[in-house]
C-alpha positions in Angstrom: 244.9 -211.7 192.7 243.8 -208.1 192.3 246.1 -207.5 189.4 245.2 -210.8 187.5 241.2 -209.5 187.7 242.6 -206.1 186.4 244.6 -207.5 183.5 243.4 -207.0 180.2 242.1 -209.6 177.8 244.3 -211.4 175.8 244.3 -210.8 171.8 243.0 -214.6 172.0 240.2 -213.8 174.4 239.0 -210.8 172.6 239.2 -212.6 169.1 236.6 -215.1 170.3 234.1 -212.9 172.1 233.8 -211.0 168.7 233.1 -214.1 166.9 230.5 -215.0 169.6 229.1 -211.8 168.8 228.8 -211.7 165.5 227.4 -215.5 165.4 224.9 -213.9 167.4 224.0 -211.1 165.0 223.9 -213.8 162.1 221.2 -216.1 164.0 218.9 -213.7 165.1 218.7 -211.6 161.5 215.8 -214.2 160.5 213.8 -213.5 163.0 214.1 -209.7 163.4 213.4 -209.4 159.6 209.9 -211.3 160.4 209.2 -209.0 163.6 208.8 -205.8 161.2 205.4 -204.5 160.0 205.1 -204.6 156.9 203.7 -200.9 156.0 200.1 -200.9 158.7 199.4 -204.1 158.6 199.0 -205.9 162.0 201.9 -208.9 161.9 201.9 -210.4 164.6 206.2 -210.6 166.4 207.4 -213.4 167.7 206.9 -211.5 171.5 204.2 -214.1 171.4 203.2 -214.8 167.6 199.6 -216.5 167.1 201.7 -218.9 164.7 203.1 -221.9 164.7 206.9 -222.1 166.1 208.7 -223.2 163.0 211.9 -224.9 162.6 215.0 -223.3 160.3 213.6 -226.0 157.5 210.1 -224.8 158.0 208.5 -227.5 159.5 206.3 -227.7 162.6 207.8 -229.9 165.6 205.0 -231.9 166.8 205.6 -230.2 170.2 205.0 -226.9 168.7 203.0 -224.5 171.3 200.6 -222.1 170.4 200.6 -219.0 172.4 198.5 -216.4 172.6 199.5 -212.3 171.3 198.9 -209.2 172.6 196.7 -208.3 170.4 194.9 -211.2 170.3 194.3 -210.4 173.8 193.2 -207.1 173.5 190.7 -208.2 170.5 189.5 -210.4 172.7 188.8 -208.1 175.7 187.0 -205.8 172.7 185.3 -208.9 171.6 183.4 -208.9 174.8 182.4 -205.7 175.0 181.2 -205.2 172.0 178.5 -208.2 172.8 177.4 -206.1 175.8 173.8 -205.9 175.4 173.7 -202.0 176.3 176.2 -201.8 173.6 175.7 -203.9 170.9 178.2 -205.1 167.6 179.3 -201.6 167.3 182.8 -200.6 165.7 185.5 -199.5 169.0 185.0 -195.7 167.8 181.3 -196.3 168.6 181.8 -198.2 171.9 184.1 -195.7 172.9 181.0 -193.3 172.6 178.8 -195.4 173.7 180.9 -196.2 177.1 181.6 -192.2 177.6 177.4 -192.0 178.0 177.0 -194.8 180.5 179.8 -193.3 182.7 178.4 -189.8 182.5 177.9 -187.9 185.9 174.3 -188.3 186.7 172.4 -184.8 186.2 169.9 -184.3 188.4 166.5 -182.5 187.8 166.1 -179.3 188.1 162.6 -178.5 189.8 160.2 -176.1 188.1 160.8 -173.1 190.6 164.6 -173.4 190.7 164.4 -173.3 186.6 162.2 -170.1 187.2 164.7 -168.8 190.1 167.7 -169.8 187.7 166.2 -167.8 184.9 165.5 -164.8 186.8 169.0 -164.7 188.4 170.5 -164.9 184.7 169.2 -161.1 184.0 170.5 -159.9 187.7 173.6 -157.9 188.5 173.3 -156.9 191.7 172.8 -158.6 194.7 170.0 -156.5 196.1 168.0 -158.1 192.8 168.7 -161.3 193.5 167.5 -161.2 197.8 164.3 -159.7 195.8 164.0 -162.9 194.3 164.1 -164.9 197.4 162.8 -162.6 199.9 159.0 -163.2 201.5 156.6 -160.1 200.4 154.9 -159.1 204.0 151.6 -159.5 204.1 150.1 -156.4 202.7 147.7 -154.5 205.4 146.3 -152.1 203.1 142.4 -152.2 203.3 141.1 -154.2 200.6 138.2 -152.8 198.3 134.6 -154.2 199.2 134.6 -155.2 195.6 137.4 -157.6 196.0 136.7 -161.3 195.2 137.8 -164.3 196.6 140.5 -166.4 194.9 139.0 -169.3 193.6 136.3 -171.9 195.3 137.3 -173.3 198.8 136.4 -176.2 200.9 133.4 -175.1 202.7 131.6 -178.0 204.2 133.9 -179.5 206.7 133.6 -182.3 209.2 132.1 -181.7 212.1 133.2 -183.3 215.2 130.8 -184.6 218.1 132.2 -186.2 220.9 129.7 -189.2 222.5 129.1 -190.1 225.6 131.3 -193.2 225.1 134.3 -191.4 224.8 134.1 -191.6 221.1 133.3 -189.1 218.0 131.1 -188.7 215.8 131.8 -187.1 212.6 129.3 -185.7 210.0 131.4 -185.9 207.3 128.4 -186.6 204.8 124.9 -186.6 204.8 124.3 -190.3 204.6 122.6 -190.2 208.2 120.4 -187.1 206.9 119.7 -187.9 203.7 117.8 -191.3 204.0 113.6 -191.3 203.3 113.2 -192.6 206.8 114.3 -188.6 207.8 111.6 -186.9 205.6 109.1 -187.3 207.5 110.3 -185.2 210.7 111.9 -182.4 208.8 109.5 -179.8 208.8 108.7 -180.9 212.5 112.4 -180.7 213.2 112.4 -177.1 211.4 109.1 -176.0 213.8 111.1 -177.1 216.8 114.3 -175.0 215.9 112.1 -171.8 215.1 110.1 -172.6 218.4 113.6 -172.8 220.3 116.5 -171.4 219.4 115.4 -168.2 216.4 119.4 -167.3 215.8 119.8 -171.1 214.5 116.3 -170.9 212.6 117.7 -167.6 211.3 120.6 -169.4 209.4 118.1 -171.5 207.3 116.2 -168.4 206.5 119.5 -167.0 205.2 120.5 -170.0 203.0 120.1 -170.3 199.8 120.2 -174.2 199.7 117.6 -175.2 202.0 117.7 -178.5 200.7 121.7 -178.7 202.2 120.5 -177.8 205.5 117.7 -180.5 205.9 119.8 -183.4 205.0 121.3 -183.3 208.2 118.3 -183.4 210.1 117.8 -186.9 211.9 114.2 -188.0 213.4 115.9 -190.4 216.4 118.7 -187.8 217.4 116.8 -184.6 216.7 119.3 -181.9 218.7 122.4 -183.3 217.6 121.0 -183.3 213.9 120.0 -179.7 214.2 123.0 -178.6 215.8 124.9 -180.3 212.6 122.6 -178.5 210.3 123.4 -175.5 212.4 127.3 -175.9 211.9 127.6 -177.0 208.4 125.2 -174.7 207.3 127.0 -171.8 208.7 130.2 -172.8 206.2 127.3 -172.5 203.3 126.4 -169.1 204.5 129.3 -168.1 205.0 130.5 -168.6 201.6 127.2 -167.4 199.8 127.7 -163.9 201.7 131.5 -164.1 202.0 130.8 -162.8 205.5 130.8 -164.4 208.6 127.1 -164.7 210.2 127.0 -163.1 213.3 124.2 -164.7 216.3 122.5 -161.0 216.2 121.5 -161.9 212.2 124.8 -159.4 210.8 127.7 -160.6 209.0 131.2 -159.8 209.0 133.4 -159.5 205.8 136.0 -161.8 205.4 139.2 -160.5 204.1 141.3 -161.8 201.7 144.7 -160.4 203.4 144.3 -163.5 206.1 145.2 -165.6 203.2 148.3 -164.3 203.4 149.2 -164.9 206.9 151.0 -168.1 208.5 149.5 -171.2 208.5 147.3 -172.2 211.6 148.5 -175.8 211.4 151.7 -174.7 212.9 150.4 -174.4 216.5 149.5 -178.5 215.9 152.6 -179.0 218.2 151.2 -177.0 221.0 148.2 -179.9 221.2 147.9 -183.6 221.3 148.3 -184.7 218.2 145.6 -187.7 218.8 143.0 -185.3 220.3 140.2 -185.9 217.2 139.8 -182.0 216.8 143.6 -181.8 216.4 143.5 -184.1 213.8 140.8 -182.3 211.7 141.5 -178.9 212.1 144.9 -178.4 212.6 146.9 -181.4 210.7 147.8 -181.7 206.9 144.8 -183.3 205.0 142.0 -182.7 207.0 140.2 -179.2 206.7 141.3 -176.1 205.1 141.6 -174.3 208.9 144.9 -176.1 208.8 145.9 -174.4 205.9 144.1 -171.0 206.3 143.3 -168.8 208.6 140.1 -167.5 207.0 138.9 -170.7 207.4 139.7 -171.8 211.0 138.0 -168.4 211.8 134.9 -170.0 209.7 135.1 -173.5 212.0 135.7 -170.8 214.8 132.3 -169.4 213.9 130.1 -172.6 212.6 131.2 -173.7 216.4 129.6 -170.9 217.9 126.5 -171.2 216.3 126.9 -174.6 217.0 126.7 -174.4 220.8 124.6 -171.4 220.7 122.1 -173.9 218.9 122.9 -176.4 221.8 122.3 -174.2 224.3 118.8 -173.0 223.0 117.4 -176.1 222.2 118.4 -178.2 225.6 114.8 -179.1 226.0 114.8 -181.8 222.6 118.8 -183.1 224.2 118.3 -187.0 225.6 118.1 -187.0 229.1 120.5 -188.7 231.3 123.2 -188.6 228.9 126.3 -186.6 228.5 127.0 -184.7 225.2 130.2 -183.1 223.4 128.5 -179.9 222.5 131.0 -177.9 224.2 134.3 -179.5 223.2 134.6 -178.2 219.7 134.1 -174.6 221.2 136.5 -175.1 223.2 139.2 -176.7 221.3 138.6 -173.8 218.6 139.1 -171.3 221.3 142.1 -172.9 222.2 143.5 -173.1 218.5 142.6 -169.3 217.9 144.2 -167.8 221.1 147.1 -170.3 220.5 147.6 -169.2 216.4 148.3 -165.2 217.7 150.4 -166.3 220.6 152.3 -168.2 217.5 151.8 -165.1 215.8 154.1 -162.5 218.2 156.6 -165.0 218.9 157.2 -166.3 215.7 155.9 -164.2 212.3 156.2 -160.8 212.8 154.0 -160.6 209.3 151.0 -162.3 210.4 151.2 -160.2 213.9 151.0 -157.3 212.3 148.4 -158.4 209.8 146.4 -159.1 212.9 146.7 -155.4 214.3 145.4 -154.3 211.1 141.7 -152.5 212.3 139.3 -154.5 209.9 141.1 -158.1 211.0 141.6 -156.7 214.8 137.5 -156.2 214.4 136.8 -159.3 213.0 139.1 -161.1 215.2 137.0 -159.3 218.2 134.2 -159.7 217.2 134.3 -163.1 216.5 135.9 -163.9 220.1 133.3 -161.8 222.2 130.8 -164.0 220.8 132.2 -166.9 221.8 132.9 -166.0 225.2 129.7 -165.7 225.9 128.1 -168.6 224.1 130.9 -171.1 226.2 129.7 -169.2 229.0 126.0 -169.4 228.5 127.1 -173.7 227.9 128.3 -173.9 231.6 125.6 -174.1 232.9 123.7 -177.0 231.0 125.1 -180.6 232.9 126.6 -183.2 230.6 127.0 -180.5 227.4 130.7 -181.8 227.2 132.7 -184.9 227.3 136.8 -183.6 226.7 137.0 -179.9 227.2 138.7 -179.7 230.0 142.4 -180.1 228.1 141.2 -176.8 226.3 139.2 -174.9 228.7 142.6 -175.1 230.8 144.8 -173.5 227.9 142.1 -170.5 227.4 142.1 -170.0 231.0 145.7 -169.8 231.2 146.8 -166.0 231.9 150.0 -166.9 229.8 148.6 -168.0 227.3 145.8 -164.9 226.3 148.6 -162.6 226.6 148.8 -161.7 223.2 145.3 -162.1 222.3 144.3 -159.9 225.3 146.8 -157.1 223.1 144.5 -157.6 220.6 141.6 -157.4 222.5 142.1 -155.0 224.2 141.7 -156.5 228.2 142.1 -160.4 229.1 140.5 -162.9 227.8 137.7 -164.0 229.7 137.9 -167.3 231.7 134.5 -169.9 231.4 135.3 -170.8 235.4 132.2 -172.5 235.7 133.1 -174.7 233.4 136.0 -175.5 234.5 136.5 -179.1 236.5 133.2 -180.8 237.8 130.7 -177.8 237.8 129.3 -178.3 234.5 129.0 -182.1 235.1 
């Protein structure tokens, strides 16, 4: 079996397979000859020839099938991309283009300071330029000239917060409640009171400039807690038109640009409740400029000061029988300022240092003594506060005047008769 599977073909059997062959050769010559392409020109083969099959006498069997090419295919696929409305009936060079744009990486936009950084770097060699670049200066604690202006204009009348005996605030965020005719009438009583009473609040209206801003606040039905206003917001007036802090005694302090430069109080607003009302003014984005600066929490420091002081002096015009929130901004600015230089050694070594400079360690002082002893001289006046006791706690709170006693100099003093039910 093997040997008849080796055997090899017969002279016969070869003769006929090489006329099979060459049959073959003769009956597909017509039809190669049509496949070529004549020069460029796109003829379509008979792989799949848009024309109709023909027979060897050139006519078209009425089963004749039309099939589709390749190229027609492909001119179809371009077809519908060039009808793309974000490309339009361009030629395949320009959708090509066209295609490579819409699939380009997106670039995203550089900010304005990285452009500025970016440039900068482009001229550096070394890296000791480039950490110059990104490094924070310290805040310089060279004395500034007396000469020295401030940088541009400020937000000086802010809200005022008084708390009411219903547990609620009052704000005197404008002076719609001031300003109305049915006020004129009691001003320059109101004024003859405050000299009669309390001569370091008259004092302030001496000082100003604006009189006019002082005696919109005043209000005929609640005549303390319109004169205490006046009081506070005119303090922020004063303080600007000197660009010193006014002092109870009648002197000023400089302010100084440097604190400007130093950390931002709203960074303690962690350390508080951020629904307390005085939080929310003083110490988070959007309200006053204290949360931004700490010239100017030292000027609601201040204006609070006065504020009570006021208070304090002129207890005889307060309603009877009813309990007021003159003591609770004191305190919660107490609180914010001891809490800003504990902030200030644990956490930027800049600003602490700024603060042992001698002109802001004297201001600072200064500024502190006199509140001590105003919150102190509040104590004992009943129903002068409504929510101090949160705040009264934290400036009591040995740990906590730590670093302010540093500055100081000796430990903050504690207002223990204020504390818990003495004050009422």
């Amino acid at each position: 079996m093997y040997s008849r599977m080796i055997r090899p073909l017969s002279a016969r059997v070869y003769a006929r397979v090489t006329l099979l062959v060459a049959g073959l050769a003769v009956g597909l010559a017509p039809g190669c000859k049509e496949a070529t392409v004549d020069g460029l020109l796109d003829n379509p083969s008979r792989l799949g020839a848009h024309l109709d099959v023909t027979d060897r006498a050139g006519t078209a069997p009425e089963t004749a099938a039309v099939v589709t090419s390749r190229t027609d295919h492909f001119a179809e696929s371009a077809r519908r991309v060039r009808i793309h409305p974000a490309l339009g009936p361009h030629t395949p060079a320009e959708i090509k283009r066209r295609v490579a744009v819409l699939v380009e990486p997106i670039r995203l936009a550089t900010p304005p300071e990285a452009r500025t950084q970016v440039a900068a770097l482009g001229s550096v060699t070394g890296l000791p330029s480039v950490a110059a670049q990104v490094t924070r200066a310290p805040v310089d604690i060279a004395p500034e000239p007396e000469t020295s202006q401030r940088s541009g204009p400020r937000n000086v009348v802010i809200p005022m917060v008084v708390s009411s005996s219903g547990g609620g605030t009052w704000r005197a965020e404008g002076s719609e409640k001031g300003s109305g005719s049915g006020n004129a009438p009691c001003r320059a009583d109101a004024l003859a009171q405050l000299k009669q009473l309390s001569a370091t609040g008259y004092r302030i209206y001496e000082r100003l400039t604006d009189k006019k801003m002082f005696t919109t606040w005043i209000l005929c039905d609640e005549r303390q807690r319109g004169l205490t206003t006046a009081v506070h917001e005119a303090v922020h007036m004063l303080t600007e038109q000197l660009d010193a802090y006014p002092l109870i005694d009648g002197g000023h302090i400089k302010r100084i640009r440097a604190l400007e430069k130093f950390a931002k109080p709203g960074k303690i607003a962690g350390q508080f409740k951020s629904s307390d009302d005085f939080v929310k003014t003083y110490l988070l984005p959007g309200g006053a400029s204290s949360a931004d600066d700490f010239t100017y929490l030292l000027d609601e420091f201040n204006a609070y000061v006065h504020d009570l002081n006021t208070a304090v002096q002129t207890v005889a015009l307060a309603p009877k029988d009813t309990r007021l929130g003159h003591r609770d901004g004191m305190a919660a600015l107490m609180s914010f300022v001891m809490a800003y230089v504990e902030y200030a050694e644990k956490e930027e070594p800049r600003t602490w240092a700024g603060l042992h400079r001698p002109d802001v360690k004297h201001l600072v002082t200064t500024l502190w003594s006199e509140a001590e002893r105003t919150i102190e001289s509040s104590c004992k006046v009943p129903r002068y506060a409504v929510d101090d006791q949160s705040f009264l706690r934290h400036i009591c709170s040995p740990s906590n005047g730590r670093a302010l006693g540093h500055m100081l100099g000796r430990a903050p003093r504690c207002p223990s008769a204020c504390l818990g039910g003495a004050s009422g």
